[in-house]
C-alpha positions as CSV (number, residue, x, y, z in Angstrom):
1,X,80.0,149.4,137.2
2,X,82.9,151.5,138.2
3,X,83.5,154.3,136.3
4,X,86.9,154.2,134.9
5,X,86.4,153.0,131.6
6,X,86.8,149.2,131.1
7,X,85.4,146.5,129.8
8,X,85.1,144.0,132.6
9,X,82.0,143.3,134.5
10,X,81.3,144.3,137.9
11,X,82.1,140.8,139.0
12,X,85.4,140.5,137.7
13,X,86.4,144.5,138.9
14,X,85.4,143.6,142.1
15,X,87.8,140.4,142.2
16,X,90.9,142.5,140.9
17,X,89.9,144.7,143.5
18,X,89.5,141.9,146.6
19,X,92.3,140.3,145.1
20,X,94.7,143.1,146.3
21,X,93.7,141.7,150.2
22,X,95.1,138.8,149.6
23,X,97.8,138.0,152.4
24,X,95.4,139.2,155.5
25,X,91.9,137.6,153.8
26,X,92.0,134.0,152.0
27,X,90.1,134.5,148.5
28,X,87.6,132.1,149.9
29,X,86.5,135.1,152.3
30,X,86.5,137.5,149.2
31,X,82.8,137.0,148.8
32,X,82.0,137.8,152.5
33,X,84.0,141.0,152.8
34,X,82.6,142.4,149.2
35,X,78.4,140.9,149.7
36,X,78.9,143.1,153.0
37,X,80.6,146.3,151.7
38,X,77.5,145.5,148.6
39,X,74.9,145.6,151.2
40,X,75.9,148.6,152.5
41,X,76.1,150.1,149.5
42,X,72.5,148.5,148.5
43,X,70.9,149.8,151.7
44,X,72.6,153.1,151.6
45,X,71.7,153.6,147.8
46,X,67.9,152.8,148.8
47,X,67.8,154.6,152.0
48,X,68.9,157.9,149.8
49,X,66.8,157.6,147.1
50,X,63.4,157.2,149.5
51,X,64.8,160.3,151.6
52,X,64.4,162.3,148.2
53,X,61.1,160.9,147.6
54,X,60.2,162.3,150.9
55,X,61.6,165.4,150.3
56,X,60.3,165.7,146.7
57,X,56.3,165.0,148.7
58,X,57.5,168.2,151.2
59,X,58.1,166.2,154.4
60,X,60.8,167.5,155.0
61,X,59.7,167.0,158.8
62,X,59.9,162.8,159.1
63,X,63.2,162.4,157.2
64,X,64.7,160.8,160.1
65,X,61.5,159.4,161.2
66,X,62.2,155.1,160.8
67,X,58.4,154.3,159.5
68,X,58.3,156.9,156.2
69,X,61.4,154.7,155.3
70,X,60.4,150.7,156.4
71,X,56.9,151.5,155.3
72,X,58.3,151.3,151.6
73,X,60.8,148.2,152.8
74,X,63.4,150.5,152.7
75,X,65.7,150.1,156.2
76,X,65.9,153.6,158.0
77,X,70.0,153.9,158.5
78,X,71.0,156.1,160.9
79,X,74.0,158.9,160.3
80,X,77.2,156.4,161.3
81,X,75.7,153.5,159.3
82,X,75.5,154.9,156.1
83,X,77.6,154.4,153.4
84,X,77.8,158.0,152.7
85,X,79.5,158.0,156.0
86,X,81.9,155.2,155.6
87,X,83.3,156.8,152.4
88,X,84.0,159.9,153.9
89,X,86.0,158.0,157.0
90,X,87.5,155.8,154.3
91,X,91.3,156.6,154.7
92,X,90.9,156.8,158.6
93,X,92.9,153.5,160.4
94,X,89.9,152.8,162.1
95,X,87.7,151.9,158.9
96,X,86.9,148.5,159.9
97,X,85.5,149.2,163.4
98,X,83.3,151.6,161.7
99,X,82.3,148.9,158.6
100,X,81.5,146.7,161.7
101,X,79.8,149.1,163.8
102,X,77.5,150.4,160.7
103,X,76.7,146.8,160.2
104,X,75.6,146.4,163.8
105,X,73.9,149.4,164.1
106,X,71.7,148.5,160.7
107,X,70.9,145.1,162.1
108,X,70.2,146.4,166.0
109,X,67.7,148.8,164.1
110,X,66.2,146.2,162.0
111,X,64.7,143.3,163.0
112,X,64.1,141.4,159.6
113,X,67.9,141.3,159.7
114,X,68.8,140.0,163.4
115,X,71.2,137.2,163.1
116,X,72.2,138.2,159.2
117,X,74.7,140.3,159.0
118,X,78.6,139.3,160.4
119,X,79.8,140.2,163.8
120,X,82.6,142.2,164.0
121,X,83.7,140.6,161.1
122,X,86.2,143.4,159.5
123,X,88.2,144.5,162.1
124,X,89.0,141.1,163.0
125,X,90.7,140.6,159.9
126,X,93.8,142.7,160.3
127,X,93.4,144.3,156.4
128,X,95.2,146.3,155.3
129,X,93.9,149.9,155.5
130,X,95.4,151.3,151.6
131,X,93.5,148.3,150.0
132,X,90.7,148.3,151.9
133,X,90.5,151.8,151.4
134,X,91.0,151.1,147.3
135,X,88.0,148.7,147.4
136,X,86.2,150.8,148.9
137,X,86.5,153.5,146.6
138,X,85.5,150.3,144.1
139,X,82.1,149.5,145.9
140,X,82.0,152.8,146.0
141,X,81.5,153.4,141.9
142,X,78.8,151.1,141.4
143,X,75.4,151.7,141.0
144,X,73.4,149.1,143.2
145,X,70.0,150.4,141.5
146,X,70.5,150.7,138.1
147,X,69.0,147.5,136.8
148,X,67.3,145.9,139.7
149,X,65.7,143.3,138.0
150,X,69.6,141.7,138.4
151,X,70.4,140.2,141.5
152,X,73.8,141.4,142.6
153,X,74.4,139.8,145.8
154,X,73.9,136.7,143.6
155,X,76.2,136.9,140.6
156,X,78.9,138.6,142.4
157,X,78.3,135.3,145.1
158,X,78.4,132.4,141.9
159,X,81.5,134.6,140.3
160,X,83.3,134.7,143.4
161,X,82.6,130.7,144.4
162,X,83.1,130.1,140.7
163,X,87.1,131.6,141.0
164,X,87.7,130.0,144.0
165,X,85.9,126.3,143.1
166,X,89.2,124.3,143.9
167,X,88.8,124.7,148.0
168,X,84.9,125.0,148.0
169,X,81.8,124.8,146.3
170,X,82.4,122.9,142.9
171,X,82.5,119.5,144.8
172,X,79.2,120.2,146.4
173,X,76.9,122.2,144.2
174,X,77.2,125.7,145.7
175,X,75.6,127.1,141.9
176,X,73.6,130.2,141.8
177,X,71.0,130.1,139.6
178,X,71.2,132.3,136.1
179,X,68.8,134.5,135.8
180,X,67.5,133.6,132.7
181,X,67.0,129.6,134.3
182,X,64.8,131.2,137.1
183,X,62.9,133.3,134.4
184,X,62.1,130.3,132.5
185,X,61.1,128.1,135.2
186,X,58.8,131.1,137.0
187,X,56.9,131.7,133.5
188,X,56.6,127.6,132.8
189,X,54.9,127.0,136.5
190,X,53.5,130.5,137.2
191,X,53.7,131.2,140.9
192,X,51.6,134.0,141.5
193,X,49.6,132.6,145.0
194,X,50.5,130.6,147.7
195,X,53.6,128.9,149.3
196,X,56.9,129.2,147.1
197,X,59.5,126.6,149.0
198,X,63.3,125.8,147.7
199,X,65.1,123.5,149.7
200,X,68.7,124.4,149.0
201,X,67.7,128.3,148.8
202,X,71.4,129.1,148.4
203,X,71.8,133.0,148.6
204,X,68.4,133.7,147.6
205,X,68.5,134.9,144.2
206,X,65.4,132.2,142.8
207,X,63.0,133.8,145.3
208,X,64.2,137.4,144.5
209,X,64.0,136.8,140.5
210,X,60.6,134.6,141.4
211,X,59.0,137.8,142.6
212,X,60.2,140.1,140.2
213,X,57.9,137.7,137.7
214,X,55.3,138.4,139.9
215,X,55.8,142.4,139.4
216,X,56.5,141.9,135.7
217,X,52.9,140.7,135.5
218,X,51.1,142.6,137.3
219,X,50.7,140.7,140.6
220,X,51.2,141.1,144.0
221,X,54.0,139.7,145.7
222,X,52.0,139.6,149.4
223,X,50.0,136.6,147.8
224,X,53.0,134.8,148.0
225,X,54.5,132.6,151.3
226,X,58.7,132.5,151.1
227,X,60.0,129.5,152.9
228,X,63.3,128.0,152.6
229,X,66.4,126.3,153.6
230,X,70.3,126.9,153.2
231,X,72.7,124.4,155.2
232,X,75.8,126.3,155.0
233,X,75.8,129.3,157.8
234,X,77.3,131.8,156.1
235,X,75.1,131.5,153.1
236,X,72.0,131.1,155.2
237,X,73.2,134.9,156.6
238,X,73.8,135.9,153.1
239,X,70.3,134.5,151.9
240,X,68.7,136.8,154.9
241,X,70.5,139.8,154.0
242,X,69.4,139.4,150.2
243,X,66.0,138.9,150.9
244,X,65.4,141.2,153.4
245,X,67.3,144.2,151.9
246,X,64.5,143.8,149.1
247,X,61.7,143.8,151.5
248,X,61.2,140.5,151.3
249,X,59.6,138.6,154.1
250,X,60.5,134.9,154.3
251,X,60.8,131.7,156.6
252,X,64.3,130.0,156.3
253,X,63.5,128.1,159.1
254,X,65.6,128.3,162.4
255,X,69.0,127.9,161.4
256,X,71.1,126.8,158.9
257,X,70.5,123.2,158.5
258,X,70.7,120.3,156.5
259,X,67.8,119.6,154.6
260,X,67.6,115.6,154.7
261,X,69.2,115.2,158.5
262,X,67.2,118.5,160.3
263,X,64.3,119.1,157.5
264,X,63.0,122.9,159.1
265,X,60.0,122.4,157.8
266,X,58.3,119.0,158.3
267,X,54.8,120.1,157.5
268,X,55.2,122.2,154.9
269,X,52.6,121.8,151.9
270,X,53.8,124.3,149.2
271,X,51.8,125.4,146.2
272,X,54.7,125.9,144.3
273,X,59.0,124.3,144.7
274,X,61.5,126.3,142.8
275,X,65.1,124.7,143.3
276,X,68.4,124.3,142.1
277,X,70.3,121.4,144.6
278,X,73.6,120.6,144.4
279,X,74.2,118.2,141.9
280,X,75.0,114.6,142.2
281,X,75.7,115.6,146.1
282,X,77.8,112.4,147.5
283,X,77.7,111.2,150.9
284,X,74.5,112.5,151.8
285,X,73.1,109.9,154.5
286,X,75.0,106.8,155.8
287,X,73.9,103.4,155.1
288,X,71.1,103.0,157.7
289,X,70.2,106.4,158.2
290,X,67.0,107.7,157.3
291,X,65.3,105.3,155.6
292,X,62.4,105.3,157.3
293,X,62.0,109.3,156.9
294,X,58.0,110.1,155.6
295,X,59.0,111.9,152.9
296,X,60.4,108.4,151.2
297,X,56.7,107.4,151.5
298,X,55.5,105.0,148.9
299,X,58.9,104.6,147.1
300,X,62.0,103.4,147.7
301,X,64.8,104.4,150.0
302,X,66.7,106.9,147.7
303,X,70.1,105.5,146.7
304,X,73.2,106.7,149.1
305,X,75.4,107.0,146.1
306,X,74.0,110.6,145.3
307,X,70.9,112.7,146.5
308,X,69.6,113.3,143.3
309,X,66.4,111.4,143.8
310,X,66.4,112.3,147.4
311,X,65.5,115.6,146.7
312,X,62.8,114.7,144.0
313,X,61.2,112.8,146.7
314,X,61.5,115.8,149.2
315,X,60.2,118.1,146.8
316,X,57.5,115.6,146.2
317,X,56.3,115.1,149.3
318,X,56.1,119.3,149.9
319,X,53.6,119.6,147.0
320,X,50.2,120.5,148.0
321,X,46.8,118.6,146.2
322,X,47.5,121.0,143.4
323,X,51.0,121.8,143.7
324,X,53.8,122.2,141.0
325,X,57.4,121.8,141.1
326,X,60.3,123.3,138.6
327,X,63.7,122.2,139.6
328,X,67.2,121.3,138.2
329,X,69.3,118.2,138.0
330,X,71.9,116.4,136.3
331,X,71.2,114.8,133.3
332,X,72.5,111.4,135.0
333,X,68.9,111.4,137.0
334,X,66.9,110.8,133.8
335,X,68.0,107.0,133.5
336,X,69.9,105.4,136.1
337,X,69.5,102.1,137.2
338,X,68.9,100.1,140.3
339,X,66.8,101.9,142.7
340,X,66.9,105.2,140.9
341,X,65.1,103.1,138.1
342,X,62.8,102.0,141.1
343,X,61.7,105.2,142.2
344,X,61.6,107.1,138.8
345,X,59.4,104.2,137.4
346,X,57.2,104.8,140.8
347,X,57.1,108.4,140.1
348,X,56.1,107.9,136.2
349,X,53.3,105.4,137.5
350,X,51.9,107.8,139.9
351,X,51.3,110.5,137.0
352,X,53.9,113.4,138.8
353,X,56.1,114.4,135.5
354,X,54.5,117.2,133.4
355,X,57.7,118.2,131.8
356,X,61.4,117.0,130.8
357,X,63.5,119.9,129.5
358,X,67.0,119.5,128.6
359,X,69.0,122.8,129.2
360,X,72.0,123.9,127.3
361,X,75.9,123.5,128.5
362,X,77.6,127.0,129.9
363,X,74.6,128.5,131.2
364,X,76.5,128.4,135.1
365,X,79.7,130.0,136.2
366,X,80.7,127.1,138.4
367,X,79.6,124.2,136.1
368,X,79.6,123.7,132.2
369,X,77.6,120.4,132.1
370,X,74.0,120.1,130.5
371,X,71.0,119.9,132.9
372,X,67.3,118.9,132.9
373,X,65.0,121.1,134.1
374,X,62.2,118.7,135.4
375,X,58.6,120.4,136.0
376,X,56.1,118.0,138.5
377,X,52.8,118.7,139.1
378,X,50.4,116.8,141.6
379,X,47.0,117.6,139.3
380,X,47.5,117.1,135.7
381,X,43.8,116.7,135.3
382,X,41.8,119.5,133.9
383,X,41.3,122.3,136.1
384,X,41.3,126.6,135.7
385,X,44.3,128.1,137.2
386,X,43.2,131.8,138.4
387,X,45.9,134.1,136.9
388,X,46.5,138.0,136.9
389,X,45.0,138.2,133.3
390,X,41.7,135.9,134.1
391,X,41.3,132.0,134.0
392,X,43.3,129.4,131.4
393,X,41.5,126.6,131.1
394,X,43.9,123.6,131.5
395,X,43.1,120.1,129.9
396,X,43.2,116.4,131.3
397,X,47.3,115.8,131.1
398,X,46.9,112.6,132.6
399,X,49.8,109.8,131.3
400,X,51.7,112.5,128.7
401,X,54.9,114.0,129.2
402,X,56.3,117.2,127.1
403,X,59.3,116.9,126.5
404,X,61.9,119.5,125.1
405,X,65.0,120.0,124.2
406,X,66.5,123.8,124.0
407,X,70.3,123.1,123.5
408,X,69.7,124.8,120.0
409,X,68.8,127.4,122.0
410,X,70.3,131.0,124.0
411,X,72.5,133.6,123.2
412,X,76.2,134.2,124.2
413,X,77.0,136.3,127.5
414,X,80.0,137.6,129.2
415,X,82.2,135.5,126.4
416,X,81.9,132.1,127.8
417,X,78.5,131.7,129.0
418,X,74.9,130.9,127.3
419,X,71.5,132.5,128.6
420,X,67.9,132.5,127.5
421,X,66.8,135.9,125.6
422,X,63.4,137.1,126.5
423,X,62.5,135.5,123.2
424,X,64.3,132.1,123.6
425,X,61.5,132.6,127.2
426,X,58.3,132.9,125.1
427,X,59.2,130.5,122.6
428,X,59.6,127.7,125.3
429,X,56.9,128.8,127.5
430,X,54.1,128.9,124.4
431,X,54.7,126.0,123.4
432,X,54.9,124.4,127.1
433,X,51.2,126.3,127.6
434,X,50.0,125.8,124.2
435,X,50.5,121.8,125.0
436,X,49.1,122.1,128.9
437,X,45.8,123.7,127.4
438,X,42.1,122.5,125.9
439,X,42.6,123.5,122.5
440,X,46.3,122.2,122.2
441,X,45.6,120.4,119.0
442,X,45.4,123.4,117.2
443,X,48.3,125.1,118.7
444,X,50.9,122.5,119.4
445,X,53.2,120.3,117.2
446,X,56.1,118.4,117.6
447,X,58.9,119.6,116.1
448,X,61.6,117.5,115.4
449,X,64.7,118.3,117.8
450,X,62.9,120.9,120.3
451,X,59.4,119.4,121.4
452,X,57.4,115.7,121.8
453,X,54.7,115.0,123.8
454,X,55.1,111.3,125.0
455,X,52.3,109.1,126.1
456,X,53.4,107.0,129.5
457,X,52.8,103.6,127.5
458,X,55.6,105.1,125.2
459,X,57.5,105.6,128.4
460,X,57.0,102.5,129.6
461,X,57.9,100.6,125.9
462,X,61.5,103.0,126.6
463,X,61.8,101.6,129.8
464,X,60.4,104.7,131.6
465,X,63.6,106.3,130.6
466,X,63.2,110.3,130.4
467,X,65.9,111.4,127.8
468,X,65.0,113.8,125.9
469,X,66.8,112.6,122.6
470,X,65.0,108.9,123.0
471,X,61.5,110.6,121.9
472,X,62.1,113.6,120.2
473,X,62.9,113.7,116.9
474,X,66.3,114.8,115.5
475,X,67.3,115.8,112.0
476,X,70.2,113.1,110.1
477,X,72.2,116.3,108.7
478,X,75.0,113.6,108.1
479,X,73.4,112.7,104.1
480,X,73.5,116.4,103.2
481,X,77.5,116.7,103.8
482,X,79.9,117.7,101.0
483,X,82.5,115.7,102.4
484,X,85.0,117.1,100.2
485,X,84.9,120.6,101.5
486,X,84.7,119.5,104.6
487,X,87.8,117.6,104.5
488,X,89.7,120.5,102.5
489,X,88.6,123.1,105.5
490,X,90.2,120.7,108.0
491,X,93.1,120.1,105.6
492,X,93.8,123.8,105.8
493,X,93.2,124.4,109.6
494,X,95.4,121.3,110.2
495,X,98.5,123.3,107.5
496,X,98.1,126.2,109.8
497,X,98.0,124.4,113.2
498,X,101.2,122.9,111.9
499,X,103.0,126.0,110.2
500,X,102.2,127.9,113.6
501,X,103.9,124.6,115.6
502,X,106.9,125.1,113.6
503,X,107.7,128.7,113.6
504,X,107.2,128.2,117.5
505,X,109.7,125.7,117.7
506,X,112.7,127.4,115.7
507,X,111.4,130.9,118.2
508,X,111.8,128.8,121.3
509,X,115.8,127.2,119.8
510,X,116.5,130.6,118.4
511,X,116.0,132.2,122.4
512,X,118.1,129.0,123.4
513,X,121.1,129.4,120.7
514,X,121.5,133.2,121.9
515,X,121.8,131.6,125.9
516,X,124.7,129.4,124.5
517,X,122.5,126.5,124.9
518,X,121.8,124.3,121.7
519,X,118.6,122.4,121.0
């Protein structure tokens, strides 16, 4: 946060502040030139705080030795790539060749990051030095490790795409997932050992809030396999840079490629999927391409209209025996018709759906519709599930569906937005785990307008449709009503609306009548 006193967030100081380049950068390239400058900054804030640790153990002797710092993840920056030293060379015409040569240098001297970072990127810009120099000094004022449970690189990425959604990213599902989203769906399917995969990885952010779920109870995040995809280039970099700044080792495959047309991981078998895909993504596959792809094994060729259900069935086929998927999607997946009735009816039949749970609207920046979190899992029979605290004992979930809905749920964030509080999390997730396990009787109820557990013959008699509201039950609030005071309230709001409307009007002739001009 910068430390002139204000009341924005660091998101939105950091657009006032990029939004002074504007003329020699396009605001779509905001987030570029700012996720750099922040990585800098990251590294640089890291790469100090280890030196001290060094110091503070008297070895004083291997400061600038690379292994005391990569040993703790941490990348060892040498003296013209630090951001101590871009700071003090700040005001100097040749800033951007030294941005661009710090970034080189870190990436040379790195291997984790080779292909990552941008490539002479700044001084190819033609910025002007004065605001560069002022955003600088912004970058400069916040402090990259004072909660690092956030992920920076990704809310500064979703606020950015989010101000600019017009010329990219609303049409085609760029979202960065909340925080509070990732949270949930970590403690619902608990990954603490194997492969984690996401197939539209994004910038990173679920696998870096993933693992901090891991820490938070007690694991260890080397029990766990990163693999991923991201199909836009830039954001593929950007994904690198997150997760290896963090220490983070991961496989993004090769490149940057699309997921259905060049899968980068055809024989992938993941223990756990975490994703958020772009939602309702059109013109994702021509009419006869890929419908004979393996991953569409067993079901229907998923509809060319959207890709909704193409990525269930990717996700699908990426499970393991006993693997378990959380992912989101628009609500418009839980019931359509034709083949998307097909394949949902398919995937009903074959036992796959543990869990339906509605989300509430505003929890994105770029987005304000309601989505469905859906949890799949390959083994709902009884089996222990090894976990940091000892076993749980899960029963037979065969043909039963939870689901839930949680729009009565969250608090209010940043003025506009809704996210999960920590005890909105452990509501939700006892009651999912309460259901999943032996003695579930005793601890699980439904309760009318948050929780039902469905049998699939009830599915079926629905028409295996999976909204939420067609099993759960909801409250008629409409018979205990006082009409009357309801109608005097809006009788009142309505007198105001309209006394406001009027002293507006004789304002806006008033300013008129003074010009000469009569209304």
């Amino acid at each position: 946060m910068a430390k002139a006193s204000s009341s924005k967030s660091t998101e939105e100081i950091l657009w006032d502040s990029a939004n002074k380049l504007r003329g020699s950068v396009e605001p779509s390239e905001y987030k570029h030139v700012v996720l750099s400058l922040i990585f800098l900054k990251f590294a640089n804030d890291k790469f100090w705080r280890r030196r001290q640790e060094l110091i503070n153990e008297h070895k004083q002797d291997f400061l600038e030795i690379p292994e005391f710092y990569q040993a703790e993840n941490v990348f060892y920056l040498p003296e013209e790539s630090r951001w101590t030293f871009i700071i003090e060379n700040a005001k100097q015409e040749d800033i951007t060749l030294k941005v661009d040569s710090a970034l080189k240098t870190i990436e040379r001297t790195n291997k984790s990051l080779e292909g990552a970072l941008p490539d002479n990127y700044f001084s190819r810009l033609g910025l002007d030095q004065s605001k560069f120099s002022a955003l600088l000094d912004t970058v400069n004022n916040i402090d990259t490790l004072k909660d690092e449970s956030q992920d920076i690189v990704g809310r500064v990425y979703e606020y950015f795409l989010s101000k600019f959604a017009i010329a990219e990213g609303k049409g085609k599902g760029e979202f960065y997932t909340p925080k509070s989203i990732v949270n949930l769906i970590a403690e619902m399917i608990e990954p603490f050992k194997g492969k984690i995969y996401d197939p539209s990885c994004g910038s990173g952010g679920m696998f870096v809030q993933s693992l901090k779920f891991i820490e938070n109870h007690k694991g260890n995040k080397k029990d766990i396999s990163i693999y991923g995809q991201e199909l836009t280039n830039t954001t593929f970099k950007l994904a690198k840079m997150n997760l290896a700044i963090r220490g983070i080792s991961s496989n993004l495959g090769l490149k940057a490629a699309d997921t259905f047309g060049d899968d980068q991981h055809k024989d992938l078998k993941a223990d756990y999927i975490m994703a958020n895909p772009p939602f309702n993504l059109k013109d994702w596959r021509a009419e006869n391409e890929l419908t004979d792809d393996p991953r569409w094994a067993g079901y229907k060729v998923p509809p060319k209209s959207n890709a909704n259900y193409a990525w269930i069935l990717n996700m699908i086929s990426k499970l393991s025996q006993n693997g378990v998927a959380g992912f989101i999607l628009a609500n418009g997946a839980l019931s359509g018709s034709g083949d998307e009735y097909e394949i949902r009816k398919q995937i009903l039949e074959n036992d796959l759906v543990e869990a339906i749970v509605i989300l509430p609207r505003a929890m994105f920046y770029s987005t304000d519709i309601s989505v469905t979190l859906w949890i799949l899992n390959r083994n709902k029979k009884a089996h222990n599930v090894q976990v940091i605290d000892g076993e749980k004992h899960y029963r037979d979930r065969q043909h039963e569906v939870l689901f839930m809905d949680l729009r009565q749920k969250g608090e209010p964030f940043e003025k506009k937005y809704i996210q999960f509080s920590k005890e909105d999390i452990q509501t939700i997730t006892t009651t999912y785990h309460n259901w999943q396990q032996e003695a579930w009787k005793e601890n699980y109820e439904n309760i009318p307008e948050f929780c039902y557990s469905a049998s699939l013959e009830e599915i079926r008699k629905k028409d295996y449709s999976l909204v939420p509201s067609k099993y759960i039950e909801f409250v008629n609030r409409d018979e205990s009503l006082d009409y009357n005071n309801q109608m005097q309230a809006l009788q009142t709001d309505l007198q105001s609306l309209f006394e406001q409307e009027a002293e507006l009007k004789q304002q806006v002739q008033n300013v008129f009548k003074e010009l000469g001009y009569e209304l």
